[in-house]
MARKOLLO-753965 format. One record per residue (C-alpha): x, y, z. Coordinates in pm, whole numbers, padded with zeros to 5 digits, always signed. Layout:
<recs>
XYZ ...
</recs>
This chain:
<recs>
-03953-05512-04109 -04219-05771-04237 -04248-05553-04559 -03887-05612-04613 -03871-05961-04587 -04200-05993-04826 -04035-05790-05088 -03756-06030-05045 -03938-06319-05116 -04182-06188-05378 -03808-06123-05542 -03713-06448-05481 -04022-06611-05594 -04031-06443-05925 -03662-06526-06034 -03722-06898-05956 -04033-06907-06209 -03840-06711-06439 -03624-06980-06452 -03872-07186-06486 -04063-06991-06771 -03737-07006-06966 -03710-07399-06953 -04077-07409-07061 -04058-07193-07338 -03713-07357-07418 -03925-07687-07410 -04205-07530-07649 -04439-07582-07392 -04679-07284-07427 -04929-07355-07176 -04661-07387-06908 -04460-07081-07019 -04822-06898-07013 -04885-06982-06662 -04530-06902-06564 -04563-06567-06720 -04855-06528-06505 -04722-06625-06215 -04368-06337-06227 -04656-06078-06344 -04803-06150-06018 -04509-06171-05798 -04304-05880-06006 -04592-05640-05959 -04654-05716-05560 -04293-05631-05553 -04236-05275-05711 -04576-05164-05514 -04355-05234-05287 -03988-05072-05317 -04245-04792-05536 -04397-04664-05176 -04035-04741-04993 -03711-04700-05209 -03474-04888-04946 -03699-05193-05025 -03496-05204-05342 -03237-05351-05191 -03438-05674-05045 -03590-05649-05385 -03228-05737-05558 -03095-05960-05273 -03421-06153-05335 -03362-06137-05693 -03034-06241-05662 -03042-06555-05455 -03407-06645-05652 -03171-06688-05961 -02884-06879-05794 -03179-07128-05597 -03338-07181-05941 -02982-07256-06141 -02862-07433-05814 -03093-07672-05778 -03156-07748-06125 -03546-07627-06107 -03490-07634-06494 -03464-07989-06479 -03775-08079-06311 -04019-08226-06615 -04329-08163-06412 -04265-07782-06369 -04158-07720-06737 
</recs>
């Protein structure tokens, strides 16, 4: 059950920086984007070793993806001058 809710939140995660990497590179910020990139490589990748070994993880995978977008549009993430 515990991989399930990591997959979840590795999906999460990685569509809040996303959102992020797209404000920085929006911004011309390259150093920011660079690091953002960085950071959904990380998280992306944790997840498909994940739902690769277990196929049903693919649907915490795109639950987590799902509310990781609407958390980082929400809550204006984008907005946040520090992060971008």
């Amino acid at each position: 059950m515990w991989a399930y809710f990591f997959t979840f939140i590795c999906m999460l995660l990685t569509d809040i920086v996303y959102t992020l990497l797209l404000k920085s590179v929006q911004n011309d910020k390259p150093l920011a984007a660079s690091i953002w990139a960085s950071a959904i490589t990380f998280l992306g990748g944790v997840a498909v070793i994940n739902y690769t070994t277990n196929n049903m993880m693919i649907i915490p995978a795109v639950l987590g993806a799902f509310v990781g977008t609407y958390i980082g549009m929400k809550f204006h993430l984008k907005d946040k001058k520090w992060l971008t």
